[in-house]
C-alpha positions in Angstrom: 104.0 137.2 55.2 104.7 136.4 58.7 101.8 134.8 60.8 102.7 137.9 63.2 101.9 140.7 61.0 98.0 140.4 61.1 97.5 139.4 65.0 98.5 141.3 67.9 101.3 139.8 68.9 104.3 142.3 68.7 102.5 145.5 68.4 104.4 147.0 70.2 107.1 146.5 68.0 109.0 149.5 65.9 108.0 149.2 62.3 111.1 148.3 59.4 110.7 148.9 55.8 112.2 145.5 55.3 112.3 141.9 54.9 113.8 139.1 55.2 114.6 137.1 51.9 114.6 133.2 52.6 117.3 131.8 50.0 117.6 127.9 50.6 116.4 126.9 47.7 119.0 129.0 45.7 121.5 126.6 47.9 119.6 123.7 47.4 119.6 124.5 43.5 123.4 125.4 43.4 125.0 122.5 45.6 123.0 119.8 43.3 120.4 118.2 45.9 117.1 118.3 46.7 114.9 119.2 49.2 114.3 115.6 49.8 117.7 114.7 50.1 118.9 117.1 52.7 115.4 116.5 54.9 116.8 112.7 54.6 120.8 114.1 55.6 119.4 116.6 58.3 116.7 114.8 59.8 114.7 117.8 59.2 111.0 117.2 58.5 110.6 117.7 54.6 107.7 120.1 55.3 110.0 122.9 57.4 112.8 122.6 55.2 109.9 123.4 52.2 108.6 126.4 54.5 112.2 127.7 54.7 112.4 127.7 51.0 109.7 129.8 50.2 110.0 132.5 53.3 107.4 131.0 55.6 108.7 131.1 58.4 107.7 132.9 61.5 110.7 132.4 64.2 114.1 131.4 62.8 115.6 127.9 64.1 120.1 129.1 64.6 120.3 125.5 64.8 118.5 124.6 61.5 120.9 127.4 60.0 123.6 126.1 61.8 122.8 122.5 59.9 122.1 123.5 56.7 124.6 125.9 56.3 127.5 122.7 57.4 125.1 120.2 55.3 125.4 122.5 51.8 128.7 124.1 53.1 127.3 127.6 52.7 127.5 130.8 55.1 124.1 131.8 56.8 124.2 135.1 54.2 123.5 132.4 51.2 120.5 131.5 53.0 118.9 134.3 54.4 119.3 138.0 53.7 118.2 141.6 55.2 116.8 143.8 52.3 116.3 147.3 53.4 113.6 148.9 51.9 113.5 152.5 53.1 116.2 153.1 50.4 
């Protein structure tokens, strides 16, 4: 859940039967390091990359995605994804 969704900011916005599915740890998991590790690579505080594992996260950093997608070698679709749940 999104700190937006319960405050007024963006109320204005359309409404989407959807979500966005953080998958970095997935990545993480399947390149063979740790959380700690790539914090120590990226210089990414430990805490964010932790958020970004487990879907908080309110506004989307391109250039975290941009590091840990050329630190684990990945495409930004291994790390986040678009699930569309109208269907």
């Amino acid at each position: 859940m999104s700190k937006f969704d319960s405050n007024n900011i963006g109320n204005n916005l359309i409404k989407v039967d959807g979500n966005v599915i953080f998958k970095l740890q997935e990545v993480i998991d399947r390149v063979g390091t740790t959380k700690y590790a790539l914090s120590r690579k990226t210089n990414i505080r430990y805490d964010t990359i932790c958020n970004y594992c487990k879907g908080n996260v309110a506004l989307i950093n391109v250039e975290y995605l941009k590091i840990f997608c050329n630190i684990l070698d990945c495409q930004i679709e291994d790390i986040i994804e678009y699930k569309n749940e109208k269907n």
